[in-house]
N, C-alpha and C positions, 0 to 999 in steps of 0.2 A: 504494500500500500504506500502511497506515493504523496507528500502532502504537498497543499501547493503552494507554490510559489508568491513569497511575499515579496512585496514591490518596496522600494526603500521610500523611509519617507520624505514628505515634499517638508521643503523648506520651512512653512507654516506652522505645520504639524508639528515640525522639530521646534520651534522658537518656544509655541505652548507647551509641550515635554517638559523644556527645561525652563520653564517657570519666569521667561522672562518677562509677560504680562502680567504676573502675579500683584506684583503693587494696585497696578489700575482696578483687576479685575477684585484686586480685596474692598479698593475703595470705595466701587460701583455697588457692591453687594451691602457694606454697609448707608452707604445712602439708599438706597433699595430699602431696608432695613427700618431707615430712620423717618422713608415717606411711608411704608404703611402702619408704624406706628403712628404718626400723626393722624391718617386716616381713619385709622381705629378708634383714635380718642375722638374726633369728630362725629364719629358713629355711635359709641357710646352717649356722648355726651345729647345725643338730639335724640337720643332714647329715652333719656331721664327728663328732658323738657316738658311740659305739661302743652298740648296740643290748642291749648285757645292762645298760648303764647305767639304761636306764630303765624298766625291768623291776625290777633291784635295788635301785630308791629308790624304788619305788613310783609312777612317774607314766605311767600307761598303757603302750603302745608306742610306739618309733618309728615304725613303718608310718603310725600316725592321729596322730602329730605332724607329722611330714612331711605328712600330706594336710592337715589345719588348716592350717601353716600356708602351705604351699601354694596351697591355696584364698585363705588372706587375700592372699599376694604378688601373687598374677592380680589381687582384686577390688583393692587398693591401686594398684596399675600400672593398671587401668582408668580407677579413679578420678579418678587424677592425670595420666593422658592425657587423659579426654576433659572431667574439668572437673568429673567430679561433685562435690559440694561437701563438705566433711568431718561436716556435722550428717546427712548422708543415716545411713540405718538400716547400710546394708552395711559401708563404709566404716569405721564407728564396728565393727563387730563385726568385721571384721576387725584395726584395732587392738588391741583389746580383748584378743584370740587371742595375737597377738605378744608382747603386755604378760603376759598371764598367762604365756606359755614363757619369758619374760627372767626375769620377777621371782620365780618359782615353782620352773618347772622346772631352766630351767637351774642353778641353784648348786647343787643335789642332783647333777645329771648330770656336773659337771666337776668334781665333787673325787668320783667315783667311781673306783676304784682296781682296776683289775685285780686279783684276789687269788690268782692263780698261780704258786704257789711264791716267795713272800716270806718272808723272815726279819726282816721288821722289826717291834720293837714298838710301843708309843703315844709313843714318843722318837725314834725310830730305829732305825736298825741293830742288831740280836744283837751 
């Protein structure tokens, strides 16, 4: 039995072998890394938002925050599992989603105030 014949390898092959991308590709992975954790807490965080909040500051619903940023946490976790790299198109729109709910949405949605039988005025307490 006769095995066969391996080809030598192409230039490429050999550079990634011997680890010489290895810096970039640690870099990549942890910024990978570091956007779906951000994504994550964006998804959590508009989990725990009470739903007339973001209706009464005007930034859509929760239903289709929750599914953005949802969507971006899967496509982030993909990413950063399987190595995609952070310039890809998805990736980057998925950040992107996260960033606009931190920096946007959320400061409107957490100083939203339940207005249910309060007696307080723009100081405090009556």
């Amino acid at each position: 039995m006769r095995l066969p014949a391996q080809r030598p390898p192409r230039l490429g092959s050999v550079i990634s072998v011997f680890g010489a991308y290895t810096p970039l590709r640690d870099f990549f992975l942890a910024l990978g890394l570091a956007a779906f954790i951000v994504e994550a807490w964006a998804f959590i965080d508009a989990i725990t938002r009470p739903s007339q909040a973001f209706v009464a500051t005007g930034k859509q619903t929760k239903p289709l925050w929750l599914i953005i940023l949802g969507v971006a946490a899967v496509i982030g976790l993909a990413g950063a599992a399987y190595g995609v790299g952070p310039t890809s198109i998805l990736p980057v729109a998925a950040f992107v989603a996260a960033a606009v709910y931190l920096a946007d949405v959320r400061p409107k949605v957490k100083d939203f105030r339940n207005g249910s039988g309060s007696s307080s005025g723009p100081y405090g307490p009556w």
